[in-house]
C-alpha positions as CSV (number, residue, x, y, z in Angstrom):
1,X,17.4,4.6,41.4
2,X,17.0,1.9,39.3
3,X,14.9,1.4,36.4
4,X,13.7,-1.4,34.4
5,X,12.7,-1.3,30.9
6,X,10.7,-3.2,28.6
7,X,12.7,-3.1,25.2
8,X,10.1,-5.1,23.2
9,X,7.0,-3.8,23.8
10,X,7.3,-0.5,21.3
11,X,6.3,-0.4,17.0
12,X,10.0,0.5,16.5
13,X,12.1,-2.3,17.7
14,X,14.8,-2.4,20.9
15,X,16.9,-0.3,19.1
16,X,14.7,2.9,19.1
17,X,14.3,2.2,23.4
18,X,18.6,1.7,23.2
19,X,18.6,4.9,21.8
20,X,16.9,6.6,23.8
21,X,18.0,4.6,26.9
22,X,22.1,6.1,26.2
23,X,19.9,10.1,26.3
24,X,18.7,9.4,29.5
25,X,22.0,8.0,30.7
26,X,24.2,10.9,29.0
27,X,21.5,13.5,30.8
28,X,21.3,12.0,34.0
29,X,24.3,10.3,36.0
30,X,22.1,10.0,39.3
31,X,20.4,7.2,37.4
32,X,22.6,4.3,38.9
33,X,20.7,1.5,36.8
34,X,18.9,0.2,33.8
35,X,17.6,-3.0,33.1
36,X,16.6,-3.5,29.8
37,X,14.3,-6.3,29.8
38,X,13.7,-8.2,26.9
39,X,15.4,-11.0,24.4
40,X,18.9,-10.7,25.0
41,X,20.3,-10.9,21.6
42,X,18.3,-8.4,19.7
43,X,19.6,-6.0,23.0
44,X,23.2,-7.1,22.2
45,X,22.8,-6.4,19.2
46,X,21.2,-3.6,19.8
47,X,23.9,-2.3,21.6
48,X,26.6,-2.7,19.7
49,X,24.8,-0.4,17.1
50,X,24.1,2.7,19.8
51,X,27.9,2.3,20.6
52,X,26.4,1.8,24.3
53,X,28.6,0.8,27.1
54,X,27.8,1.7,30.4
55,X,28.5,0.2,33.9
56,X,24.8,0.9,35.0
57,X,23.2,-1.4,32.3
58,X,22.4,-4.7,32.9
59,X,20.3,-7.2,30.5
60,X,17.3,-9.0,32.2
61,X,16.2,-12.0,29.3
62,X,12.8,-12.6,28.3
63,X,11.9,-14.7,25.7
64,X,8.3,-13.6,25.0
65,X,6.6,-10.3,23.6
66,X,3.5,-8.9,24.6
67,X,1.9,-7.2,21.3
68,X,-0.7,-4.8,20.8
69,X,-3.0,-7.8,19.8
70,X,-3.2,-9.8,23.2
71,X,-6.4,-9.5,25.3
72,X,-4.7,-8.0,28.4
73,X,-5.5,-10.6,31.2
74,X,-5.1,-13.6,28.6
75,X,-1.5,-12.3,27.9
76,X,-0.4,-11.3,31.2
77,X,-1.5,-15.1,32.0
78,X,0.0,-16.8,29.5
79,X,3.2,-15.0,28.1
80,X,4.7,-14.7,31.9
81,X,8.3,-14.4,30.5
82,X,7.3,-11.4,28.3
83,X,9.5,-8.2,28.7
84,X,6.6,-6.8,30.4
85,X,5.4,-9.4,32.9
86,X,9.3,-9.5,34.2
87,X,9.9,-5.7,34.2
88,X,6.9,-5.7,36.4
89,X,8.1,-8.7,38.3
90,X,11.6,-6.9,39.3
91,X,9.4,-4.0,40.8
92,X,7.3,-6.8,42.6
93,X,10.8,-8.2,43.7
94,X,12.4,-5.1,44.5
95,X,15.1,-5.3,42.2
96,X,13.5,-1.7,40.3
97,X,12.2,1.3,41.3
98,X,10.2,2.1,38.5
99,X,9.1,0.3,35.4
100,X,8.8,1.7,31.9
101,X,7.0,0.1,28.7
102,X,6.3,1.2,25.5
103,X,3.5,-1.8,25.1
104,X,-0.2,-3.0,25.2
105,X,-1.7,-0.7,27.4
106,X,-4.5,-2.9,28.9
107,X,-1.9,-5.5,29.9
108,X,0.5,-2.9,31.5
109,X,-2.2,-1.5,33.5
110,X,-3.7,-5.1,34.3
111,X,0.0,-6.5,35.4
112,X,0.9,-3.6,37.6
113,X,-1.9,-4.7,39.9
114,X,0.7,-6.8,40.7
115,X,2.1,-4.6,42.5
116,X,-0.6,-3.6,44.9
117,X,-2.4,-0.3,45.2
118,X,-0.7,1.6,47.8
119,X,-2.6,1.7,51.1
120,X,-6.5,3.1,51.2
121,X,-6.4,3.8,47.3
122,X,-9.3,2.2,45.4
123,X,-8.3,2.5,41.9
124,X,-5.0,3.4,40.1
125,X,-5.5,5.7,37.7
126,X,-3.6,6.6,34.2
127,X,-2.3,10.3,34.3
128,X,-1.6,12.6,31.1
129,X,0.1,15.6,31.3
130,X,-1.0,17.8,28.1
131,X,-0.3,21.2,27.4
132,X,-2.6,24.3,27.2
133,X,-1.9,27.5,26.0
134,X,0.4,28.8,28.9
135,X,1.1,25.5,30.6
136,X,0.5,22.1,31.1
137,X,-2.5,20.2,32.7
138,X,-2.7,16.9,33.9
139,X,-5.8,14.8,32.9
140,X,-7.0,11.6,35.0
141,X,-8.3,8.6,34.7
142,X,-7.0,9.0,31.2
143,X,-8.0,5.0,30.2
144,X,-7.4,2.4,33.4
145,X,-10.5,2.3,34.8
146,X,-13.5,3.0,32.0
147,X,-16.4,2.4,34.7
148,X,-16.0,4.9,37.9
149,X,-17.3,5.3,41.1
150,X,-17.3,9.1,42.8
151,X,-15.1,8.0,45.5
152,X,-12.8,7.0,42.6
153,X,-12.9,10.4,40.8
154,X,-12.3,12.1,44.6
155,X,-9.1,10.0,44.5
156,X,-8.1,10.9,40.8
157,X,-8.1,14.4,42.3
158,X,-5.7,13.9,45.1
159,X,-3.8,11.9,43.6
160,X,-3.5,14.2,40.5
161,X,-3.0,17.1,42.6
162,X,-0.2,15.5,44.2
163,X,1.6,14.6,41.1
164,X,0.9,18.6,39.6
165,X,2.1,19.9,42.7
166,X,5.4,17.9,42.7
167,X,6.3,17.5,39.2
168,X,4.5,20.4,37.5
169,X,5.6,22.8,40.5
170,X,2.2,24.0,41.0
171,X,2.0,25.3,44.6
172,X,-2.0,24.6,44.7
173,X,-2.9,23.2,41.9
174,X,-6.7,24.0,40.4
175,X,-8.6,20.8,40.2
176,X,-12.0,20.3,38.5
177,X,-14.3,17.9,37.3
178,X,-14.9,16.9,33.8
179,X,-18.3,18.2,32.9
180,X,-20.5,18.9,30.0
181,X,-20.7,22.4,31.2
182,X,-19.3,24.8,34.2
183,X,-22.7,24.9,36.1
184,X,-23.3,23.4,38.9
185,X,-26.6,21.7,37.8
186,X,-24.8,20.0,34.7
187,X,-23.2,16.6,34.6
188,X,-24.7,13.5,35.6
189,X,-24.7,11.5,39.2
190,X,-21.1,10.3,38.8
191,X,-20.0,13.7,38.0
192,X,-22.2,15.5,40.7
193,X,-21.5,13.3,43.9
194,X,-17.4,13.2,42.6
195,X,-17.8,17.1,42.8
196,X,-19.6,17.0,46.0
197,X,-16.8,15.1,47.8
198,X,-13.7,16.5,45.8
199,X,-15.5,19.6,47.3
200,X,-15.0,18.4,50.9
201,X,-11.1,17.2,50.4
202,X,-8.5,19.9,51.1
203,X,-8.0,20.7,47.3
204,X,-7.8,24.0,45.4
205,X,-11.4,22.3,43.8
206,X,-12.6,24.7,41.4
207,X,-15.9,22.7,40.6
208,X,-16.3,21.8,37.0
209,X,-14.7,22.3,34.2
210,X,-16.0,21.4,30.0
211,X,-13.9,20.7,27.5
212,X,-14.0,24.2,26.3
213,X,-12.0,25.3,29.4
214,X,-9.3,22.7,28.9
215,X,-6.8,24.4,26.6
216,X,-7.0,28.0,28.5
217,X,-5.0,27.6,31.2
218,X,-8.4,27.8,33.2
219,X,-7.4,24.3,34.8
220,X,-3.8,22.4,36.8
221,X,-5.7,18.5,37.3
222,X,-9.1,17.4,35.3
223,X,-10.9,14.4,36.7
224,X,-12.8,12.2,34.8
225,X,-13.7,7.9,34.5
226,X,-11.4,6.3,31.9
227,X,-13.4,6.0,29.5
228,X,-14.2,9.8,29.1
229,X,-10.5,10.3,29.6
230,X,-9.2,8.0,26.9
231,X,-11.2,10.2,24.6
232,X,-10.3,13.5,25.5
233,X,-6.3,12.4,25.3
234,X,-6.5,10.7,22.0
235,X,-9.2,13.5,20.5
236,X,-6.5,16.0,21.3
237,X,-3.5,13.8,20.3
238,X,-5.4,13.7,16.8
239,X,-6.2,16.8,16.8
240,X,-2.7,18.1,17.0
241,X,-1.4,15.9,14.3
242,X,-4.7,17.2,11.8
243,X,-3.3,20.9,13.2
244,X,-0.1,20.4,11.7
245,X,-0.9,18.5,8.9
246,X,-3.5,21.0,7.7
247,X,-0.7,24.4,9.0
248,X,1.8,22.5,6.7
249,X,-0.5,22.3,3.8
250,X,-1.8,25.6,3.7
251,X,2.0,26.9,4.0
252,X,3.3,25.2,1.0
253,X,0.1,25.9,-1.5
254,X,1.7,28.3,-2.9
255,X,5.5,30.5,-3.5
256,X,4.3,33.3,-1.5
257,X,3.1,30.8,1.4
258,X,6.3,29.0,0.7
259,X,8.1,32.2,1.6
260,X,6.0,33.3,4.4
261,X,6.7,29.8,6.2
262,X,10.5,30.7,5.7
263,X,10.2,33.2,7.4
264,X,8.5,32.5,10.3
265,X,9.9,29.1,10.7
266,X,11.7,28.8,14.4
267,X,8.1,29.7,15.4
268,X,6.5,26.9,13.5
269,X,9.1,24.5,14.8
270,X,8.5,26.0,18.7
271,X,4.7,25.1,18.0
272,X,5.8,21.7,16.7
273,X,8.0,20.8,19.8
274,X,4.9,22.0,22.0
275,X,2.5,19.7,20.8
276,X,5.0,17.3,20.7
277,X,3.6,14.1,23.0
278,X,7.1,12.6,23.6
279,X,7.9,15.8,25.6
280,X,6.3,14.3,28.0
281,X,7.7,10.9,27.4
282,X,4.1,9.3,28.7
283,X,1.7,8.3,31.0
284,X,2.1,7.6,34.5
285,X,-0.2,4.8,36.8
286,X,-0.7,6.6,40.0
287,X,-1.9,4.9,42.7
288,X,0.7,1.5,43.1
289,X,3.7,0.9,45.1
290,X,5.9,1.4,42.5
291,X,6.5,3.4,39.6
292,X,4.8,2.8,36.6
293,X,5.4,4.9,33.0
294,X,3.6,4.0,29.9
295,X,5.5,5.4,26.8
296,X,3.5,5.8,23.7
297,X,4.0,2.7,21.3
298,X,4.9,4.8,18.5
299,X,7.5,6.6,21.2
300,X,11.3,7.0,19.7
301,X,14.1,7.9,21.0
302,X,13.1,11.0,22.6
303,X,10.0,9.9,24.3
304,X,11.5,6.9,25.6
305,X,14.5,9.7,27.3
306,X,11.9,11.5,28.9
307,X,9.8,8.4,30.3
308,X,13.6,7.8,32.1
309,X,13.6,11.3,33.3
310,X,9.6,11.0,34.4
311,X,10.4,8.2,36.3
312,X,13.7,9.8,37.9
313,X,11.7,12.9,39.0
314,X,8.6,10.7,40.5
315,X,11.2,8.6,42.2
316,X,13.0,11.8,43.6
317,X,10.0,13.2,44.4
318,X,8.5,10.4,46.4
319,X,5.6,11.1,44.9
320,X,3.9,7.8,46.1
321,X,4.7,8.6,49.5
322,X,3.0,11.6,49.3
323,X,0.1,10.4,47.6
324,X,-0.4,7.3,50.6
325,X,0.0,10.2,52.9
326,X,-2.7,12.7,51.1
327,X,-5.2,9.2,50.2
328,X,-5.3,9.1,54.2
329,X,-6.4,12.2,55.0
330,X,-9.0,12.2,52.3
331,X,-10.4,9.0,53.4
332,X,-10.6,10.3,56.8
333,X,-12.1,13.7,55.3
334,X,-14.8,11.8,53.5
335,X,-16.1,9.2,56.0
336,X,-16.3,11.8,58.7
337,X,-18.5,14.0,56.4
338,X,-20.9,11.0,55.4
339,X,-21.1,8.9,58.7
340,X,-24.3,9.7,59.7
341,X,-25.1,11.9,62.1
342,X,-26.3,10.2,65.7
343,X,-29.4,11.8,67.5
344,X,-29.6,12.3,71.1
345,X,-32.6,10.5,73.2
């Protein structure tokens, strides 16, 4: 497998991606190559510093950076030698399997389309995995597509099952729809129709599910437009942090809290590593022939490690294989159940 990323694109510098680049490499040695794409002399340099020298490494030079202030489209157009744009271009080319970037969101998401969506899918969409009490969920469209169709949520769903069942190890993953409540007469017409076809799909569809439900292990894949997504994932990010922040504070107000936290401390760094985002190294864009991972831009060294191993394990998988195969059968499912039904003379 072979695996291109964009060194640039992250708050931290190249270095930070090196880093965690020589993890991956040290944890993996089925990965049989990494381009790191980006200006050529800061990666030298780069390095030189990790003390990284390894046969599967190559350097791919780009002389421009995409930043978190270009308007997606306007920078994909005109910054085409940016890190990005050519990670994305050696997918195209077929020079990578998989692509990962710690950059501007909008613009990953809007170059990938280079890429094509794989065959009868109608919308990629942006998959989070996040952790519940037990376990881990995965949440989609977490923020590619902010304006949704039901068809489109009906595809989240397979395609989200698909990716829980493979990389989760769920056999039959529980899939609902994001709703402002668990009865059926809740929602609103996007949510209601989406239900009503996810319902026809062969899918362990549970109906809806609220946002109370989310963090109890009630739910494997939760469906929703991007726009609803992209709140719920960043509520809960910040949420986390304000969890810790305020856990830490009330643990040091005092000597006796002091002590207490002592005591109990493995547990409070076990809590720590689970709501830890760069477990899960980031986001993945379903729905494209290729692989596509989008590592937070705040991700270090370990996040960017685990974006390596995310894409290993979707590239092992064949996840998108599976997911052109499943996208079939739904399509199939769905027009048969609305074509409209012919009346004898």
């Amino acid at each position: 497998m072979r695996i291109a990323v964009d060194v640039m694109g992250g708050d931290h510098g190249c270095g930070v991606v090196i880093q965690g680049v020589k993890l991956a490499l040290q944890a993996d040695d089925r990965i049989a190559a990494i381009l790191l794409v980006g200006q050529q002399d800061q990666i030298r340099t780069a390095l030189a510093e990790a003390g990284l020298q390894d046969d599967r490494i190559s350097v791919v030079h780009a002389s421009e950076v995409l930043t978190m202030d270009d308007k997606p489209l306007e920078g994909i157009r005109r910054k085409k030698d940016s890190s990005m744009v050519r990670a994305i271009d050696l997918a195209r080319e077929d020079k990578a399997d998989a692509i990962i970037s710690p950059g501007n969101t909008g613009a990953l998401v809007a170059g990938s389309m280079k890429l094509r969506r794989l065959e009868g899918v109608e919308r990629p969409a942006i998959a989070a995995r996040m952790p519940s009490r037990n376990s881990d969920f995965v949440l989609l469209d977490a923020g590619a597509n902010p304006v949704c169709e039901p068809l489109h949520l009906a595809q989240f769903a397979v395609m989200g099952s698909v990716y829980a069942r493979e990389i989760l190890g769920l056999e039959k993953p529980r899939v609902g729809v994001l709703s402002n409540g668990s009865e059926s007469s809740k929602g609103n017409e996007l949510t209601r129709e989406a239900a009503r076809r996810c319902a026809q799909l062969d899918l362990n569809f549970i109906g809806y599910v609220e946002g109370f439900h989310l963090f109890e292990d009630a739910v494997d894949v939760v469906v929703a437009d991007g726009f609803t997504g992209n709140v719920v994932l960043k509520t809960a990010e910040s949420l986390g942090y304000a969890m810790m922040h305020l856990l830490k504070r009330e643990l040091t107000a005092s000597p006796v809290r002091k002590f207490g936290a002592l005591l109990c401390q493995d547990a409070l760094r076990a809590l720590k590593r689970r709501l830890d985002p760069e477990v899960y190294g980031g986001a993945v864009l379903l729905g494209l022939n290729g692989n596509v991972i989008k590592a937070h831009g705040s991700a270090r060294e370990r996040a960017i490690m685990n974006a390596i191993r995310v894409a290993a394990e979707e590239i092992r998988h064949g996840v998108n294989q599976i997911i052109s195969e499943k996208i079939a059968r739904a399509n199939e499912r769905l027009a048969t159940a609305t074509a409209p039904v012919s009346l004898a003379t």
